[in-house]
MDTraj code that builds the backbone (N, CA, C; nanometers):
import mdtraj as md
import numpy as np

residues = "UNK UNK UNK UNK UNK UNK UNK UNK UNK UNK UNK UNK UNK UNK UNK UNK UNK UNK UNK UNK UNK UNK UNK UNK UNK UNK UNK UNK UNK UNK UNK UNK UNK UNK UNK UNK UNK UNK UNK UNK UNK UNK UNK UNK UNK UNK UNK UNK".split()
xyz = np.array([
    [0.3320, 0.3148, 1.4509],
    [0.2721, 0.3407, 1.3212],
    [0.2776, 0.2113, 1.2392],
    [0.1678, 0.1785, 1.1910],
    [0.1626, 0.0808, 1.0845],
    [0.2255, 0.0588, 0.9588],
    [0.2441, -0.0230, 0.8919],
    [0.2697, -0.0497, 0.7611],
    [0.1924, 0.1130, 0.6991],
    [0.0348, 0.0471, 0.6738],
    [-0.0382, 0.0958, 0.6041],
    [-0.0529, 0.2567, 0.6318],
    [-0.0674, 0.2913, 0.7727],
    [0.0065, 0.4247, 0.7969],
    [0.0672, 0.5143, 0.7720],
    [0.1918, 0.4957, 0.7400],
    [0.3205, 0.4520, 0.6400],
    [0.3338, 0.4989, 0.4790],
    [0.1765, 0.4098, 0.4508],
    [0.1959, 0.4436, 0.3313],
    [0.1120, 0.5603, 0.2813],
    [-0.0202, 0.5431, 0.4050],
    [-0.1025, 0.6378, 0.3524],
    [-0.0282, 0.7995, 0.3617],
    [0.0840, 0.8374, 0.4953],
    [0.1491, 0.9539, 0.5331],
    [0.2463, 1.0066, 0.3540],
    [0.2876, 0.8762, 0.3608],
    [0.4179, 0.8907, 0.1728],
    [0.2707, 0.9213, 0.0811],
    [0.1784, 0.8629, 0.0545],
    [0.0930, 0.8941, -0.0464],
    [0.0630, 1.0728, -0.0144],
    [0.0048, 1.1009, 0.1437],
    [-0.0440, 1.2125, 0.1193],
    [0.0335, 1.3240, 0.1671],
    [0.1507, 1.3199, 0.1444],
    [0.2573, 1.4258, 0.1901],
    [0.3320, 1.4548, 0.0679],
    [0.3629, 1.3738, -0.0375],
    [0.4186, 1.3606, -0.1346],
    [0.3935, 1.4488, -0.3067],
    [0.2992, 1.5404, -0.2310],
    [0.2226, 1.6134, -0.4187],
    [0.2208, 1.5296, -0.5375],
    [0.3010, 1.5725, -0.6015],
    [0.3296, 1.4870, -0.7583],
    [0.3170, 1.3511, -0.7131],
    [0.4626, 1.3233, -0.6691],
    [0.5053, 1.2021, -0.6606],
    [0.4580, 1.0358, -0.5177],
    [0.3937, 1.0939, -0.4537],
    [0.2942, 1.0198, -0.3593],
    [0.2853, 0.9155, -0.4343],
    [0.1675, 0.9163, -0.5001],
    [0.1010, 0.7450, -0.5654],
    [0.2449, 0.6625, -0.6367],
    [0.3309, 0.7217, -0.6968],
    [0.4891, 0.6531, -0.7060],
    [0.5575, 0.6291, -0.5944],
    [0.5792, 0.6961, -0.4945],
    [0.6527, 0.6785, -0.4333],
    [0.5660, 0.5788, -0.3072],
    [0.4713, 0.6044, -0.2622],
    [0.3265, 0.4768, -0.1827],
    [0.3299, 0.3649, -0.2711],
    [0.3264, 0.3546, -0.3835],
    [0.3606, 0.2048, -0.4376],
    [0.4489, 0.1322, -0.4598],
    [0.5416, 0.2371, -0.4704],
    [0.6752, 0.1715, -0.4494],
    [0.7147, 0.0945, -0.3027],
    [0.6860, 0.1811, -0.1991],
    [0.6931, 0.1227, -0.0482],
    [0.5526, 0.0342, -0.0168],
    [0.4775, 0.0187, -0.0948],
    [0.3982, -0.0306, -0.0807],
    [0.4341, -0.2254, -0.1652],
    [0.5498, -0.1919, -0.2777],
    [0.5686, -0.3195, -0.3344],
    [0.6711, -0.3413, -0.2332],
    [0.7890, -0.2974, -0.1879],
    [0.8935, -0.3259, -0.1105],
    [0.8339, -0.4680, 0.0174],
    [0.7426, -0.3876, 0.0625],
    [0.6497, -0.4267, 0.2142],
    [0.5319, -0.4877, 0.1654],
    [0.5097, -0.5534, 0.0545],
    [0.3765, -0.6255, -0.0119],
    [0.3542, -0.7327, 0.1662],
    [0.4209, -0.8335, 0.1283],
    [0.3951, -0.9243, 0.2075],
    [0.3465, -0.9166, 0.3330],
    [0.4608, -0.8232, 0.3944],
    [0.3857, -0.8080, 0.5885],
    [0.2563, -0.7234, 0.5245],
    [0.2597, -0.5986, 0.4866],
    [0.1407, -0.5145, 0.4457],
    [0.0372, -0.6354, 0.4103],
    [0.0557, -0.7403, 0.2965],
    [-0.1250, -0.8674, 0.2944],
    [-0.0945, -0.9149, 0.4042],
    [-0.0336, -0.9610, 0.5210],
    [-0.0044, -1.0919, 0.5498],
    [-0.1527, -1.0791, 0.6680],
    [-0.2583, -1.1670, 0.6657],
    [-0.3921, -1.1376, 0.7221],
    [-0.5057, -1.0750, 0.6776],
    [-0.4652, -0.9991, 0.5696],
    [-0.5586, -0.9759, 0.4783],
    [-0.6697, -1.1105, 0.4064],
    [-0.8053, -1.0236, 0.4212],
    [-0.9215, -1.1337, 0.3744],
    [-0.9740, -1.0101, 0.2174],
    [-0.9435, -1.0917, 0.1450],
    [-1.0256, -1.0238, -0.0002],
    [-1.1761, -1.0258, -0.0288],
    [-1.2840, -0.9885, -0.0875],
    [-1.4252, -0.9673, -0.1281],
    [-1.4392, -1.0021, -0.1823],
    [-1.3431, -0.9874, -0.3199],
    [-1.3612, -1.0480, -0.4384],
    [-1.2032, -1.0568, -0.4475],
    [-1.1960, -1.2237, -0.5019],
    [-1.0800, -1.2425, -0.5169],
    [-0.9957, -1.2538, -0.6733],
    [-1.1294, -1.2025, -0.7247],
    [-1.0134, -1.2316, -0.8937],
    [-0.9774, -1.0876, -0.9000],
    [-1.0025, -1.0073, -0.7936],
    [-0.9376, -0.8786, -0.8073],
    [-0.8449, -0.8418, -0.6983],
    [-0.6879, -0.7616, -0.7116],
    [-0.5788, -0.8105, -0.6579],
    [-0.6353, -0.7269, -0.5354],
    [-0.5622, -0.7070, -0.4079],
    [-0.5684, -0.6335, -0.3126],
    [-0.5269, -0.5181, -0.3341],
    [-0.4338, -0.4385, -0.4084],
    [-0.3687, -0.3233, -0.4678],
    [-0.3661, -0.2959, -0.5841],
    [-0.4768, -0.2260, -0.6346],
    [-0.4758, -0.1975, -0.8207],
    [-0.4219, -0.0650, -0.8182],
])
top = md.Topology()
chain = top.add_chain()
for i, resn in enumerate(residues, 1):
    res = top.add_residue(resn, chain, resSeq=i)
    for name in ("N", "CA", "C"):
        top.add_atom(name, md.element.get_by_symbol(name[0]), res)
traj = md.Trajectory(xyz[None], top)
């Protein structure tokens, strides 16, 4: 299972608290989670 996997399972298992608790593991694991990431537009972050 992936990072992103990971986060999407905590976002959608979570009711209330998902999008808190996916961003939270989502700031913990920022780095490996971008690391290869290509942006579209870059004055906008990868995670709003």
């Amino acid at each position: 299972m992936t990072l992103w996997d990971k986060w999407e399972e905590i976002l959608r298992n979570n009711d209330e608290d998902g999008e808190l608790l996916a961003r939270t593991f989502y700031d913990e694991h920022r780095e490996a989670m971008e690391a290869g990431a290509v942006v579209s537009w870059s004055a906008r972050p990868l995670y709003t």
